[in-house]
C-alpha positions as CSV (number, residue, x, y, z in Angstrom):
1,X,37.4,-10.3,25.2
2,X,34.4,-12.2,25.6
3,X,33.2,-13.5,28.9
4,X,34.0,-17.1,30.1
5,X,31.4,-19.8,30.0
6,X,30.4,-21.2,33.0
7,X,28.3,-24.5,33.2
8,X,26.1,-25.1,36.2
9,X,28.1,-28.0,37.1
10,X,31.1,-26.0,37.2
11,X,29.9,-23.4,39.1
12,X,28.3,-26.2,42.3
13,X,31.7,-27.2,43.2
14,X,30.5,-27.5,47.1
15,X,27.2,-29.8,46.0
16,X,29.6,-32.4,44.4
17,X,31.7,-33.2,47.6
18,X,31.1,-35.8,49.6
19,X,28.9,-35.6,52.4
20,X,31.3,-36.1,55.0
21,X,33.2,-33.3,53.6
22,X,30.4,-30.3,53.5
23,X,29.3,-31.4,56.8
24,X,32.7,-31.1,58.6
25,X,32.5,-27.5,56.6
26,X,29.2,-26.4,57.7
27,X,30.6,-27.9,61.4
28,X,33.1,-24.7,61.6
29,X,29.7,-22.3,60.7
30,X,29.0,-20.3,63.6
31,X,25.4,-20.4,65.2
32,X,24.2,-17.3,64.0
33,X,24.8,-17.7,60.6
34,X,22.1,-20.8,60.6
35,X,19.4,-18.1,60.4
36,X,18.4,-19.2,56.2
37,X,14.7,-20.0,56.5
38,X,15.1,-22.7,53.7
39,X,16.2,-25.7,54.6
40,X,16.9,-28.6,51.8
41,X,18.1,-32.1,52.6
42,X,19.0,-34.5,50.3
43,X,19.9,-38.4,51.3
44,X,20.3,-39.8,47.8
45,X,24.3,-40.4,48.4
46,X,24.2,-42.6,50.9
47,X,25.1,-45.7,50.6
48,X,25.1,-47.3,53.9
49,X,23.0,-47.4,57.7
50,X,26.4,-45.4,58.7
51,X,26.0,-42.4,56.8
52,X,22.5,-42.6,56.8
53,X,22.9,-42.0,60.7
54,X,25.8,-39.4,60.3
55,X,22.5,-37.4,57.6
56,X,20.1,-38.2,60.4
57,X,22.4,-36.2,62.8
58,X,23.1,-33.7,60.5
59,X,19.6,-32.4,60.2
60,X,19.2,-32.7,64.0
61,X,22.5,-30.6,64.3
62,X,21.0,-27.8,61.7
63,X,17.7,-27.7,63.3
64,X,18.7,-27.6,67.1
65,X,21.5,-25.1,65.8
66,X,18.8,-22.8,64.6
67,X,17.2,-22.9,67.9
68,X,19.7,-22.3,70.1
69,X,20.2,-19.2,68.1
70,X,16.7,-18.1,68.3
71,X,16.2,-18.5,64.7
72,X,12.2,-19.9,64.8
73,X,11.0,-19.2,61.4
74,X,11.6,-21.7,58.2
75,X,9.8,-20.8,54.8
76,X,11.0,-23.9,53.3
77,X,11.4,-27.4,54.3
78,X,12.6,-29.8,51.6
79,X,13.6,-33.3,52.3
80,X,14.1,-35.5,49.6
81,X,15.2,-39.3,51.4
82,X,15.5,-42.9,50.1
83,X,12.8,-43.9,52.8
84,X,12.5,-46.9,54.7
85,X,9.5,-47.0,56.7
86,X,11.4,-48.7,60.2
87,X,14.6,-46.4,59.9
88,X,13.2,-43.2,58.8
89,X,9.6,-42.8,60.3
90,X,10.5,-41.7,63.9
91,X,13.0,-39.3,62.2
92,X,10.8,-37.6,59.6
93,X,7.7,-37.1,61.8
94,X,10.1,-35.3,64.2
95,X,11.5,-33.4,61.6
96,X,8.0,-32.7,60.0
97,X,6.4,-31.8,63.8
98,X,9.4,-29.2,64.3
99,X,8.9,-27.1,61.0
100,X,5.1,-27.3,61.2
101,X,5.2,-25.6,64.9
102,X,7.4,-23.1,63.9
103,X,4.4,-22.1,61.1
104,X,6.4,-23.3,57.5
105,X,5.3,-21.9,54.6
106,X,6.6,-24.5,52.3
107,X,6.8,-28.2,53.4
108,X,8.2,-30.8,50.4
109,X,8.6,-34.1,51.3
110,X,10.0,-36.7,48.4
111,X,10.2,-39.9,49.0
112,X,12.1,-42.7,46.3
């Protein structure tokens, strides 16, 4: 019996659900499981200011989450954001500032 195929797509059932849905999952993660030193963010479903706040918050939630669990070490740092310089500039540098002082290895920043 030969083995089923599996396509990528098929197998990232959690990457294609909306936003609103993995972040009311990753809401019920407790604290100390926040401690994966990679961090990737990705803004490119958004489609208003709305959810671009609730994305905003998110990344706020994950990083402050991290520290209150004492987890100061990130390797990785991905951010990958439709950028508009008013909206997002405060927000990035503090995001950039917080993984710097906590020594990243990796920082990727992508900006469309």
């Amino acid at each position: 019996m030969s083995e089923p195929e599996t396509s990528t797509a098929a197998m990232d059932r959690i990457g294609s659900l909306p936003d609103e849905i993995l972040i009311h999952i990753l809401s019920f993660v407790p604290t100390k499981q926040c401690h994966v030193p990679n961090l990737h963010f990705t803004d490119t479903k958004l489609s208003n200011l709305a959810d671009n706040y609730r994305f905003n918050e998110f990344i706020y939630s994950i990083l402050l989450s991290r520290e209150a669990a004492g987890n100061h070490s990130i390797n990785t740092f991905v951010l990958y954001i439709e950028y508009n310089y008013a909206n997002s500039t405060p927000n990035v540098t503090n995001w950039v500032n917080y993984v710097v002082d906590r020594k990243i290895q990796h920082l990727i920043l992508i900006f469309i």
